[in-house]
C-alpha positions in Angstrom: 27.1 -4.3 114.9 26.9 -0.6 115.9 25.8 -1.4 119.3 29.4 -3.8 119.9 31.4 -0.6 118.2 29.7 1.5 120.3 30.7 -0.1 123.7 34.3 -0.8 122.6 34.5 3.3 121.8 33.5 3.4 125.5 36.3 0.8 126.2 34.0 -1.9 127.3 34.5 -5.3 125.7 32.1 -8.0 125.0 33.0 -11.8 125.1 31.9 -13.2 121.4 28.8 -15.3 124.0 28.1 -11.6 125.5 27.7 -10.3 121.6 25.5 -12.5 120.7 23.2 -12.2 123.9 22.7 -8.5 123.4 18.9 -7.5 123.3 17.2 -5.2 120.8 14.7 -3.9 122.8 11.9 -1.7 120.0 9.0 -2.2 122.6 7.0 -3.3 119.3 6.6 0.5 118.0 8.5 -0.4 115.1 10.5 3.1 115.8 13.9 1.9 117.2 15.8 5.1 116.0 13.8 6.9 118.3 12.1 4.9 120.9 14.1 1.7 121.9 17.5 0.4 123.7 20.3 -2.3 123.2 21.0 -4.6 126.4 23.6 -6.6 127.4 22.6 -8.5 130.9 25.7 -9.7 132.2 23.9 -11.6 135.5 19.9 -11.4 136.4 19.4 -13.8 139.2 17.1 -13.6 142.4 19.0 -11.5 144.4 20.3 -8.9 141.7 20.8 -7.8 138.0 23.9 -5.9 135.8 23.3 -4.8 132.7 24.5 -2.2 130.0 22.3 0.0 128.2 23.3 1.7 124.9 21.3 4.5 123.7 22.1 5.9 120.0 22.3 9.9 119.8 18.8 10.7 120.7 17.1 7.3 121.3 14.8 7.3 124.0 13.7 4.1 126.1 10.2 5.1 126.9 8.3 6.2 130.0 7.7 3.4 132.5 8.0 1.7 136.3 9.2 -1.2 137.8 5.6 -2.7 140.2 5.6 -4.8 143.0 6.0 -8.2 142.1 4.5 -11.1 145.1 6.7 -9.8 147.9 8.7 -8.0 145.6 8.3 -4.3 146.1 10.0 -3.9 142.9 13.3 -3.1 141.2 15.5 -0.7 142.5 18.0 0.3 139.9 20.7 2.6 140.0 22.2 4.2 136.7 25.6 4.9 136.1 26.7 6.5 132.7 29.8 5.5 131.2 29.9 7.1 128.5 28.3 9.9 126.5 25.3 11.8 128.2 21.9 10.4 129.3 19.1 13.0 130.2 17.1 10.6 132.9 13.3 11.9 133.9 11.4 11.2 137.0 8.6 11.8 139.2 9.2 15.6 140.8 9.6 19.0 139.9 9.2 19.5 136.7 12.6 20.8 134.7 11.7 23.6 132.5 12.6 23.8 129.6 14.0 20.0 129.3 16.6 19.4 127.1 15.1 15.7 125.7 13.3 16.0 122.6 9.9 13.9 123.3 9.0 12.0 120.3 6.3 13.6 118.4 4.1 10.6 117.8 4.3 9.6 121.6 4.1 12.9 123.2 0.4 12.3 125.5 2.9 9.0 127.2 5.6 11.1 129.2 4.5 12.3 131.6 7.4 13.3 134.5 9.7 15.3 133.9 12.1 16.2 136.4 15.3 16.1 134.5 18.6 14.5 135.7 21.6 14.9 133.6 24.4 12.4 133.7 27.8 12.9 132.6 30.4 10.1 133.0 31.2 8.8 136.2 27.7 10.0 137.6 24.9 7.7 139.0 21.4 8.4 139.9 19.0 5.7 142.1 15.6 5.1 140.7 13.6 3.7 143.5 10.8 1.2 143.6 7.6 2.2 141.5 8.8 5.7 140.5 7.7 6.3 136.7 10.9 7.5 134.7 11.7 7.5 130.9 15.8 8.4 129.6 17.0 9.7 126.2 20.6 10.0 124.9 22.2 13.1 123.7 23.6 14.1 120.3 26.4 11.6 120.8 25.0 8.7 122.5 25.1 6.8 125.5 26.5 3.7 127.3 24.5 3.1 130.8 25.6 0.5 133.5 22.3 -0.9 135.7 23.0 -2.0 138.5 19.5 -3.4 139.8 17.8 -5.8 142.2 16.6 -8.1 139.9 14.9 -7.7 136.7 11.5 -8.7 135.8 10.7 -6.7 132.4 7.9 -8.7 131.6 5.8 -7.1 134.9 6.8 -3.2 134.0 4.4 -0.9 133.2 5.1 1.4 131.0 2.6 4.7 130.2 1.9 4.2 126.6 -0.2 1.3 126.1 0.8 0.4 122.4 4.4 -0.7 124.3 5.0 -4.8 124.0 7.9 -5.6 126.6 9.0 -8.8 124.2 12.6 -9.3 124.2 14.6 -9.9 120.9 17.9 -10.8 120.5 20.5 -9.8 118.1 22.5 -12.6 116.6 24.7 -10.9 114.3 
């Protein structure tokens, strides 16, 4: 339930079906306080994708890319925070010192680290096959995606322990 009291903090409300669509997403490292996200997907259909992210006070979603997929070249997402601060890291110049905390057991699979900070109201573009990992600050984070469509199941992400099975929380 944290996840639902978290969004409506941020003033965004959840229809009772939306609650009880909302994915866990632990990538199978059985580490969710530290490596993981909550989703909501509001529409994912051939054309394009809208989702929320929530990020706990220092969870991370780990270091990955969106492939090509047939004609696909792949997704193109652009990240908006909404609430809270997320610390976003992609391919380029390296940020030094970054302000993320990498976590210890998975530091050899992040690898970029050109750091983008966003505040509410700011939105970054990820293109196509660009490798990129985010992590929430002290007080959390609430993310809007706004994608071409999603294909989770094709991402590659670095570490090779990661399982890209969704779960969903029916509380």
């Amino acid at each position: 339930m944290r996840t639902v009291e978290l969004l409506r903090a941020a003033g965004i409300v959840l229809t009772p079906e939306e609650q009880k669509q909302i994915e866990v997403a632990c990538f199978g490292l059985n580490d969710l306080p530290q490596q993981g996200l909550e989703l909501i997907t509001y529409i994912n259909n051939d054309r394009y994708c809208a989702k929320d992210l929530v990020l706990f006070p220092g969870q991370t979603c780990p270091e990955h890319l969106h492939p090509p997929v047939g004609n696909d070249p792949g997704k193109m997402e652009t990240f908006r925070c909404r609430w809270g601060k997320v610390l976003l890291y992609v391919e380029g110049e390296a940020t030094k010192p970054i302000q993320a905390n990498i976590p210890a057991q998975s530091e050899p699979y992040y690898t970029v680290f050109h750091e983008i900070e966003l505040l509410p109201g700011q939105q970054y573009t990820i293109q196509p096959g660009t490798l990129h990992w985010f992590q929430a600050a002290d007080t959390g984070a609430i993310v809007s995606e706004f994608s071409s469509t999603s294909r989770d199941e094709f991402d590659i992400f670095t570490d090779p322990h990661i399982q890209r099975v969704p779960v969903i929380l029916n509380d």
